[in-house]
C-alpha positions as CSV (number, residue, x, y, z in Angstrom):
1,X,114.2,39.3,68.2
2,X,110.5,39.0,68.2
3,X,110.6,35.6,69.7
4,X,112.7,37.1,72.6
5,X,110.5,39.7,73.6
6,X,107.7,37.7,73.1
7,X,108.8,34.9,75.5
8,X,109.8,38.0,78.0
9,X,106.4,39.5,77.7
10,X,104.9,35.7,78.3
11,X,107.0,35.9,82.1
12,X,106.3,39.0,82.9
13,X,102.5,38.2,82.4
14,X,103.2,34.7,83.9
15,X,104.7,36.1,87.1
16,X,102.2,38.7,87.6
17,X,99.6,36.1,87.6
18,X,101.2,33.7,89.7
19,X,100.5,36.0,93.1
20,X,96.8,36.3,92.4
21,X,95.0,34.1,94.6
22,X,97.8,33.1,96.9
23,X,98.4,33.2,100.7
24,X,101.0,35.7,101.6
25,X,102.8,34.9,105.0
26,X,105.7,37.0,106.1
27,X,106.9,39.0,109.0
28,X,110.2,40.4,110.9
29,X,112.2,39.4,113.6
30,X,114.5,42.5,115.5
31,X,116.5,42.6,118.2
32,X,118.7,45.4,119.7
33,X,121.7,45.9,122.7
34,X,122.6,49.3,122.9
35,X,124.7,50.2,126.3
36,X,126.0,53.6,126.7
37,X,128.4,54.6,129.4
38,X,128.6,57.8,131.6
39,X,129.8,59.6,134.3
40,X,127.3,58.3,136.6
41,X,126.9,54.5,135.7
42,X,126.2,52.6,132.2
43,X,122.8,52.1,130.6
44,X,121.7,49.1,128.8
45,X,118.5,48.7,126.8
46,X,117.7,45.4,124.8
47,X,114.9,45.2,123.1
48,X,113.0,41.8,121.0
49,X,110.4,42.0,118.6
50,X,108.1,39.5,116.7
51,X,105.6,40.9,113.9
52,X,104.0,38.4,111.4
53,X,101.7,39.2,108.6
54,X,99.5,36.8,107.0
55,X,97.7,38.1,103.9
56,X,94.9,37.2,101.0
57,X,96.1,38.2,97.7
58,X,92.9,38.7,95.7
59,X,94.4,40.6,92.6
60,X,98.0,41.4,90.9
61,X,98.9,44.2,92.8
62,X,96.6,44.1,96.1
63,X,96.6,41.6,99.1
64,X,94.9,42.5,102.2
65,X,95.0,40.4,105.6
66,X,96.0,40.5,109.1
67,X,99.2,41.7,111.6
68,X,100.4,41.4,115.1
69,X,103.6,42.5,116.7
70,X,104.7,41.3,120.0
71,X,107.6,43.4,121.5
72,X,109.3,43.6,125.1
73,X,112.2,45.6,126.2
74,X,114.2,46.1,129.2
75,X,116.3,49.4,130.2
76,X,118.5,49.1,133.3
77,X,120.7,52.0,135.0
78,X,122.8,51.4,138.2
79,X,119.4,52.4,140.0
80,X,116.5,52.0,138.6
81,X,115.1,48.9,135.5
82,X,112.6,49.2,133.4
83,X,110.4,46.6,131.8
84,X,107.6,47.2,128.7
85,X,106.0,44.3,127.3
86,X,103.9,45.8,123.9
87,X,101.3,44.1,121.8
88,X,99.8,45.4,118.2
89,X,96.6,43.7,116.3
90,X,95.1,44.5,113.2
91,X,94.9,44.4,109.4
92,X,96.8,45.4,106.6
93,X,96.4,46.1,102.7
94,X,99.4,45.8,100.3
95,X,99.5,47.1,96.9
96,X,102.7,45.6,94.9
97,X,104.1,46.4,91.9
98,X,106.9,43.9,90.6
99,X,109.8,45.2,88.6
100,X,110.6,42.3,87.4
101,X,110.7,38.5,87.8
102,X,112.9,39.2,91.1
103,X,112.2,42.5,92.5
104,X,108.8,44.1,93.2
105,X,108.2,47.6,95.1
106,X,105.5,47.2,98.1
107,X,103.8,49.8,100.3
108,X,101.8,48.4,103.1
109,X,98.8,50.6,105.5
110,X,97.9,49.0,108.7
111,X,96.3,49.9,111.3
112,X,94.9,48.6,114.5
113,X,94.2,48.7,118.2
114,X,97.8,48.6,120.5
115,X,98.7,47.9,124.3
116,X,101.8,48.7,126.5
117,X,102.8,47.9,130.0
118,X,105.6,49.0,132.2
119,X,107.0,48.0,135.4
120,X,109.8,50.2,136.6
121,X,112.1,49.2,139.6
122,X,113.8,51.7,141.5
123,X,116.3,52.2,144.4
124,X,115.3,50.6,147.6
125,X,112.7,48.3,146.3
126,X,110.5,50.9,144.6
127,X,108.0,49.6,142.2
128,X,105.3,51.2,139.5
129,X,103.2,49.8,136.7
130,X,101.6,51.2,134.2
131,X,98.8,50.3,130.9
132,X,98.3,51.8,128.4
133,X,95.7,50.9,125.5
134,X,96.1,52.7,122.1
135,X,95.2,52.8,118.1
136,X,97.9,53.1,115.6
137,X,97.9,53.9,111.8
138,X,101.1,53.5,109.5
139,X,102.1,53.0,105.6
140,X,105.5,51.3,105.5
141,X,106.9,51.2,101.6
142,X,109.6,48.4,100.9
143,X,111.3,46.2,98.5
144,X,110.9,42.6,97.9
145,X,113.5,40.6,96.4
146,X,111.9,36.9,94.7
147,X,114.6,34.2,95.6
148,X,113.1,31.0,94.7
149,X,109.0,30.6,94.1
150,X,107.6,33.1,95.9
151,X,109.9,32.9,98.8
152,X,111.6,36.8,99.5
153,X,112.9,39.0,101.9
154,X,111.7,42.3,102.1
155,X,113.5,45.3,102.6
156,X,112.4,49.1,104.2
157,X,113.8,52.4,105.8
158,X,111.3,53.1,107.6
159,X,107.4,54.9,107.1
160,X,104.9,57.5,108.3
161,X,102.5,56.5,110.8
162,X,100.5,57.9,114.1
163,X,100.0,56.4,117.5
164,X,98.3,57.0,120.3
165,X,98.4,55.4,124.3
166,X,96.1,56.4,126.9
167,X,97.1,55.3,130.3
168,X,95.1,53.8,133.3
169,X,94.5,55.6,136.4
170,X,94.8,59.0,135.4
171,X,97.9,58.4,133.7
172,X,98.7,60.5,130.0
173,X,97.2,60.4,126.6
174,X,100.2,60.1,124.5
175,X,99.8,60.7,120.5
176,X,102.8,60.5,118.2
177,X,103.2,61.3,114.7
178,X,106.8,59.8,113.1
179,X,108.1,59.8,109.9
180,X,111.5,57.7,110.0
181,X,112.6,57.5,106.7
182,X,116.3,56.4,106.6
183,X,116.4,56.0,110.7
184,X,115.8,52.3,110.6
185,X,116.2,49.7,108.6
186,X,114.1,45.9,108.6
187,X,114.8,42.9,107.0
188,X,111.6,40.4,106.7
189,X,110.8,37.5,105.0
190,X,107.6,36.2,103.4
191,X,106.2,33.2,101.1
192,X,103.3,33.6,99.1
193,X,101.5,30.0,98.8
């Protein structure tokens, strides 16, 4: 019995140690269709987004590094289309605690400077545009499940966070708390190295 839990004691403290000093790389892929009929016409949105991570991992439980999301959607009625293209930058810190040798709880904070632009097309060959440059600020908790050598996928359900956009030309300042705990769900995958 003492041989057991000292061998199980010797890969806990192995795994633990095997992050420290590692490259973490990792990020999310989405993509959403969502059309909706009415009275009037059908709407569809679709919406793609692209958000990588790469990371230092300077102790057991912290890494700290850098993010960017790319995202673009597109919302069309029978009269009028929309188009935002959005970009994030910034950095993140992670503190990790694993659970075991496959599954580890995560929260990350990032926070960084943002930009949107819109082009909206209406009836009879009406067009707008609109930029907006912004700062956001979010802590995103998740799980991460160790399939093979460092290589995971990461779970969440959403976070808290604040954002903010101020538009060119007179345009709005838009700030926006959220806190979407069980309204989405992401599915990432990362490598430490």
């Amino acid at each position: 019995m003492k041989k057991i839990l000292l061998i199980l004691a010797l890969a806990m403290f192995s795994f633990a140690n095997a992050q420290k000093g590692t490259i973490l790389v990792g990020g999310n892929i989405g993509f959403t269709s969502e059309k909706s009929e009415f009275q009037f016409g059908e709407t569809t949105k679709n919406s793609f987004s692209f958000s990588p991570k790469v990371g230092y991992q300077f102790n057991d439980n912290w890494t700290v590094g850098g993010e960017f999301t790319v995202a673009s959607a597109k919302n069309e009625t029978a009269t009028t289309e929309i188009k935002n293209n959005n970009f994030k930058i910034g950095a993140f810190v992670r503190y990790s605690v694993p659970l075991s040798q496959t599954f580890s709880i995560f929260a990350d904070m990032g926070a960084g400077f943002q930009n949107e632009k819109s082009k909206v097309y209406g009836p009879a060959n009406a067009y707008s545009k609109s930029k907006a440059d912004g700062m956001y600020v979010g802590v995103t908790p998740a799980l991460f499940i160790n399939m093979k050598k460092g290589f995971g996928l990461n779970f969440s359900i959403g976070g808290l966070g604040y954002e903010t956009l101020s538009y060119d030309n007179n345009g709005p300042d838009v700030s926006k708390f959220y806190f979407n705990f069980g309204q989405t769900f992401n599915i990432g995958v990362s490598k430490n190295f």
